[in-house]
N, C-alpha and C positions, 0 to 999 in steps of 0.2 A: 686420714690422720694428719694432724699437725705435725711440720717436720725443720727443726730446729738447724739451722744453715749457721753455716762459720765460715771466715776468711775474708779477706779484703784484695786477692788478687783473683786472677780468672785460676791461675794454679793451685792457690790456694783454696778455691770452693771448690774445683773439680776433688783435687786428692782428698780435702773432708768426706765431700759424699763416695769418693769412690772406694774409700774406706768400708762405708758404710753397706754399700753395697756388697762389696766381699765379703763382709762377716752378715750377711743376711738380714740387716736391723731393716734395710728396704727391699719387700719382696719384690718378683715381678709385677709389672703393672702396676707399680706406686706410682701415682701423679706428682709430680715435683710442683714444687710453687715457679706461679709463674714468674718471667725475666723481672715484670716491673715490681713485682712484690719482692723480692728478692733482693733489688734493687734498695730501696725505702728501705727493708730490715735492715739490709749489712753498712747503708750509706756510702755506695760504690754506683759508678755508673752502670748503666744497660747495658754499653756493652760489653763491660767485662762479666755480669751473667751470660751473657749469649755467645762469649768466648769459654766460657767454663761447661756450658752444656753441649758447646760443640765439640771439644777436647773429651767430653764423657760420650760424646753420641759415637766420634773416630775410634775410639774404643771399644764400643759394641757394648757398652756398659747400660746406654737408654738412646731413645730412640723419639726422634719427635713426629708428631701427628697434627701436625696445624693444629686446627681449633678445637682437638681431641690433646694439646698441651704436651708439654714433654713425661714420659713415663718410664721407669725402670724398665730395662729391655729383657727379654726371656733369653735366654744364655744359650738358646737352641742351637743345634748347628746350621751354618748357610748352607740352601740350598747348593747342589753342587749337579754335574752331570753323572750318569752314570745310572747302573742298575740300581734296583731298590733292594735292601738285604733282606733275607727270612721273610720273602713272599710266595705263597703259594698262586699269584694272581697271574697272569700274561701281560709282563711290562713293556706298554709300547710310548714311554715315556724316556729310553734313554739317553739319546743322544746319540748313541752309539753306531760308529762306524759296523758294518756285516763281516764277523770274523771270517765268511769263508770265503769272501772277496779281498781278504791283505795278502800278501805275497809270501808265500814261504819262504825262508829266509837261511833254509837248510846248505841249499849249495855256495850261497854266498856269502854265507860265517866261514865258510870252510876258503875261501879264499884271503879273510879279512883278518886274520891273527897274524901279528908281527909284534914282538917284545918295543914299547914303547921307553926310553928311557928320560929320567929328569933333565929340562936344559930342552927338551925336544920342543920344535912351533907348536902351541896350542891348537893349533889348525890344521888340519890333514893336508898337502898341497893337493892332493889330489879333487879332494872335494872344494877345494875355496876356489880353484880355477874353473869348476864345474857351476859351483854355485853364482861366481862371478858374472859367467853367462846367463846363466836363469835368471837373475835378481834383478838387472836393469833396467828390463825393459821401460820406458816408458820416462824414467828415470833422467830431467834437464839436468844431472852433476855429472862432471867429471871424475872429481876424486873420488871414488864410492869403497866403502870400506865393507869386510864382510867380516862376522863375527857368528861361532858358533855358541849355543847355547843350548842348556836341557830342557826345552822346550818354549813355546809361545810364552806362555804366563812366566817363566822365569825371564826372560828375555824384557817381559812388559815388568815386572817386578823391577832389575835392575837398570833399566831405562830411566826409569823415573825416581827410583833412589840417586841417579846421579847428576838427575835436573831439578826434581825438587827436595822441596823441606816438608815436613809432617804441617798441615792443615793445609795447603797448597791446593788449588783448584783443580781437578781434572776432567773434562770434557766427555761424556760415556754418550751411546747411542742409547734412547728410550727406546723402546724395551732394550736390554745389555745380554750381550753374554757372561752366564751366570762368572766364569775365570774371570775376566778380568773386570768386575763389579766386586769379586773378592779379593783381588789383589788391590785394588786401590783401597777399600776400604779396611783391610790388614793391614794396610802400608801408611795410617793416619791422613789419607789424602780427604778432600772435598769433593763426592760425585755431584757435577750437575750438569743433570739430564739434558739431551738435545732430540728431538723428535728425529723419529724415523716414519715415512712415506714410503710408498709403491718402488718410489727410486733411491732410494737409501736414507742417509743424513741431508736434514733440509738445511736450509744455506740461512735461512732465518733463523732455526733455531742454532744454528754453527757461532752465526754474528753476535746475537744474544750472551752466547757462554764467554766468548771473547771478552764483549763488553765487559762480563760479570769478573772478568779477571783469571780465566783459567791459565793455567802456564802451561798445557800441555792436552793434547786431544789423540784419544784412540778411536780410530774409525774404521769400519769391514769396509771395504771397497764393493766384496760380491760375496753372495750368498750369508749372509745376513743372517746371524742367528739371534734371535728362533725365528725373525720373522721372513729370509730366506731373500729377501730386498737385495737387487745389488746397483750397484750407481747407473745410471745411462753415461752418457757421455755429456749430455747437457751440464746435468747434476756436479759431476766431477768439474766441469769446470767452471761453475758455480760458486762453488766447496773452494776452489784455487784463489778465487779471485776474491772470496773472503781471506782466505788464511794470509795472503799477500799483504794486508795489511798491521799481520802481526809476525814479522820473518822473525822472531826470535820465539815465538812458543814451540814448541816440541811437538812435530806432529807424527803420530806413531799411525801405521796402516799394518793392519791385521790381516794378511792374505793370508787367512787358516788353510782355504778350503782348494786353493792354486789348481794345482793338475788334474783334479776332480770337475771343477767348474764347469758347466756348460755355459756362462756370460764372459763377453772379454772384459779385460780391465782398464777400469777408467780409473788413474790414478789420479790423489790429492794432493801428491805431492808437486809443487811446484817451483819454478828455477828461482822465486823469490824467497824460498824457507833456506834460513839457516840451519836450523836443528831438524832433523827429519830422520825415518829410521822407516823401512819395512821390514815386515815379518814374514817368515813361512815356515811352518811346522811341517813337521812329516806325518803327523799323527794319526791326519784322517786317510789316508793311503794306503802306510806303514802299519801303520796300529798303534795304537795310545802307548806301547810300551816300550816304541822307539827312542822316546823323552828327548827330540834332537828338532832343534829348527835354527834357520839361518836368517840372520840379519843384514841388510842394507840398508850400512848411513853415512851419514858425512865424518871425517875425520874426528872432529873434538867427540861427537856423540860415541863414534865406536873406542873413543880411547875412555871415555867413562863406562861404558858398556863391559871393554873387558879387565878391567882393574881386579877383579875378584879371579877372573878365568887365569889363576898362575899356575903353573908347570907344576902338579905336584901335589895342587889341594884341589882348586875347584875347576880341572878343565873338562872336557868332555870326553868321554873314555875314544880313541883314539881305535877300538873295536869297531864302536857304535858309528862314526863316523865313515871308516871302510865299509860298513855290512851297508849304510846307506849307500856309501856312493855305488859299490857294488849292486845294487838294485834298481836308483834310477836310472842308471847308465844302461840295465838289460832289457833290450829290445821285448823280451819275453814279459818280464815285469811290466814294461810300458804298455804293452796291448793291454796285460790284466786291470792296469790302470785305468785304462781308457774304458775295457769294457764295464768296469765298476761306476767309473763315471755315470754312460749311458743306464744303467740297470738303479740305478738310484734314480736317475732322471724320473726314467719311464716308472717306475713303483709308483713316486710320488706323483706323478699327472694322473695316472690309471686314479690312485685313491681320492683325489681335489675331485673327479670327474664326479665320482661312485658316491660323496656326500653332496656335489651338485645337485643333483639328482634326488638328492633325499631330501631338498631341502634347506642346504647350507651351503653358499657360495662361497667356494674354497679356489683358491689361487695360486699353484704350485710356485714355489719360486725356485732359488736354487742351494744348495745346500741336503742335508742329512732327513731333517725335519720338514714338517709342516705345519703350518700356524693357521690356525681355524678360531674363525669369528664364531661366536652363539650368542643365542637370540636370548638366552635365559643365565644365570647364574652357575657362573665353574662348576665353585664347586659342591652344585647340586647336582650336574651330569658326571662329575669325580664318584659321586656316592653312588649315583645309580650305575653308574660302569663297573664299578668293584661288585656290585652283588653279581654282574652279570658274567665276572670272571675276569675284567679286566683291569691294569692299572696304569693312568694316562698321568700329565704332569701339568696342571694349570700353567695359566700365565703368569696370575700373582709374580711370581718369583722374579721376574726377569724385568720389571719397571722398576725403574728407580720412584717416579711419579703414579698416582691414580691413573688407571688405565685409563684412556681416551674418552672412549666410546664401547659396550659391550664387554664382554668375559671372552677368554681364549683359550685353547690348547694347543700345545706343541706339541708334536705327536711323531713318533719314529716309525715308519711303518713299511720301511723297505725291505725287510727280512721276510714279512707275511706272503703266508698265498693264498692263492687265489680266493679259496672257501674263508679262509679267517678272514681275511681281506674284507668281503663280504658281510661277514657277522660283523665287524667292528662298525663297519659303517652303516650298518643299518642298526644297532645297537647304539653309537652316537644318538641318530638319528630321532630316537625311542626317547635318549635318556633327553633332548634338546626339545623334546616335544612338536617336532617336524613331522614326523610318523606315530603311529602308537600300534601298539601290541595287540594281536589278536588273542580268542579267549585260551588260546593253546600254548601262548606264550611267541609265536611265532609273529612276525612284523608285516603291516601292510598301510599302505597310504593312507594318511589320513583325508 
């Protein structure tokens, strides 16, 4: 349909159409005219359309597809982690840390209640001298500040509300994890994508986003979600000796997965960045409903960081703080730590080995998940896995860009045993057309 444009600034043609959009005059999937036509009608340059449909794209309003043009976006919700609701299927797409491997947390509430009053440090001392320790390592700065937060993605949220501005470039690992691909883009920023390899963030495509002007980079150091990548040491310093040449971008390190990890860390942060900040959540240890992770950065960063964290509205319940440090500190906690660590390890090899075998060279990395290459289309092995009772999570979701090479799944499959374990992968293996199905329904080499 013909679609009649108004305005002569990039503000002004975004709020026309965005008008439009909210009261439904453009469904989803309307093609918008393109930038040059758009252009010639309104007699406005290029690029202020291509500042107006980027300001509608930050919004989630439309959405562009290269040479498929820019189109009204489906209002659907972003992908996210987590279970699927109101399924009767076996979801081994969560994400999800193994409830029966987080610590219970019974003995150590009961030491962690003390009445907090207004005026009190936003920081437990107990915990900031603890975290102090943990957070360095690796770390060329002296001054290093540490700063509490309710979690990773709040932490990455207010990081960068207090370095940049709405359209602002920001740096994501292709494939991203699904959090912070939705915080920047809630947050009006610009993702662009930087490839990930066997060894993490490539250095080429690091230099590239530089060049393109990003003000600020989020990078997993180890265990790499989905694709479970963690840096070598090469790589890292690599990653250094590019950023070095931009010491004023913001370089944010994601160490989600810390105490869990079986890779050491090669950090990106290096003695030539000014702005720099690590992270570490408790989440995947603690459990998602810990909402606590701790930050290390340099002075100006943490003093924008904790501007919001005042005495009284938004600091950290001061509970939640004790019940943590009360648990990393227990020698008891720390074995269950550690044995969790290893029992995720080994899940995930046992299962890379068992679709080997069928077929599909799978490469355990580290981390929760596992990312598996297929030879054939997602989500056609999505459809044949749901008849078969299961529910997996393509990869779709997690590129910013066209996948590579091939369809993926990320798959959580450390809970399963043995027999499921089993069926799944020879079920993959079915629906990837590596094996096929006997006349009984049962699986055998093809």
């Amino acid at each position: 349909m013909s679609i009649d444009m108004t305005g002569s600034s990039a503000s002004g043609i975004a709020a026309a159409l965005r008008t439009r959009i909210e009261r439904g005059e453009l469904a989803p999937g309307t093609l918008l005219p393109s930038v040059r036509a758009v252009a010639v009608d309104l007699g406005v340059n290029r690029n202020t359309v291509v500042a107006a449909y980027r300001q509608l794209a930050q919004a989630g309003l439309v959405e562009a597809r290269g040479r498929g043009g820019t189109r009204v976006a489906d209002r659907a919700e972003v992908a996210q982690e987590g279970y699927a609701p109101d399924t009767v299927l076996r979801d081994v797409g969560t994400g999800n840390p193994d409830p029966a491997r987080i610590p219970d947390p019974t003995a150590a509430l009961a030491r962690s209640a003390r009445p907090v009053l207004y005026g009190e440090p936003v920081i437990d001392p107990g915990l900031e001298a603890w975290a102090r320790a943990w957070m360095t390592d690796q770390l060329p700065h002296d001054d290093v500040r540490i700063t509490v937060t309710s979690g990773a993605s709040d932490a990455i949220e207010r990081l960068l509300a207090q370095a940049l501005q709405r359209d602002d470039a920001v740096a994501l690992e292709d494939p991203c994890f699904l959090s912070a691909l939705h915080t920047v883009r809630t947050g009006g920023y610009r993702a662009v994508p930087v490839d990930v390899d066997a060894e993490g963030m490539t250095a080429d495509g690091l230099r590239a986003a530089l060049e393109a002007g990003v003000r600020a980079v989020i990078c997993t150091p180890r265990a790499h979600n989905p694709t479970g990548a963690s840096l070598t040491e090469r790589r890292a310093a690599a990653l250094r000796a590019v950023l070095a040449e931009y010491p004023y971008v913001l370089v944010i390190e994601d160490d989600h997965f810390s105490l869990l990890s079986r890779s050491p860390l090669h950090s990106v942060i290096g003695p030539a960045q000014k702005r720099w900040a690590r992270i570490r959540s408790m989440s995947k240890f603690l459990g998602p409903d810990t909402c606590l992770a701790v930050t290390a950065s340099d002075p100006d960063t943490a003093d924008g960081l904790a501007v919001r964290l005042t005495p009284g509205t938004t600091w950290v319940s001061h509970i939640l703080q004790r019940l943590t440090l009360a648990l990393v500190t227990d020698d008891g906690v720390r074995a269950d730590i550690e044995a969790a660590a290893e029992h995720y390890a080994a899940r995930n090899a046992a299962f890379a080995r068992s679709l080997t075998e069928r077929g599909l060279p799978t490469t355990p990395g580290d981390g929760l998940n596992l990312w598996v290459q297929l030879p054939v289309s997602a989500a056609s092995v999505r459809d044949d896995l749901m008849r078969r009772g299961w529910l997996v999570r393509e990869g779709d979701p997690f590129f910013l860009s066209p996948a590579p090479a091939g369809d993926f799944l990320r798959l959580t499959v450390h809970d399963l045993d043995e027999s499921s374990a089993t069926a799944l992968a020879d079920d993959i293996a079915v629906a990837a057309g590596t094996r096929r199905p006997d006349a009984r329904g049962g699986r055998i080499e093809a």
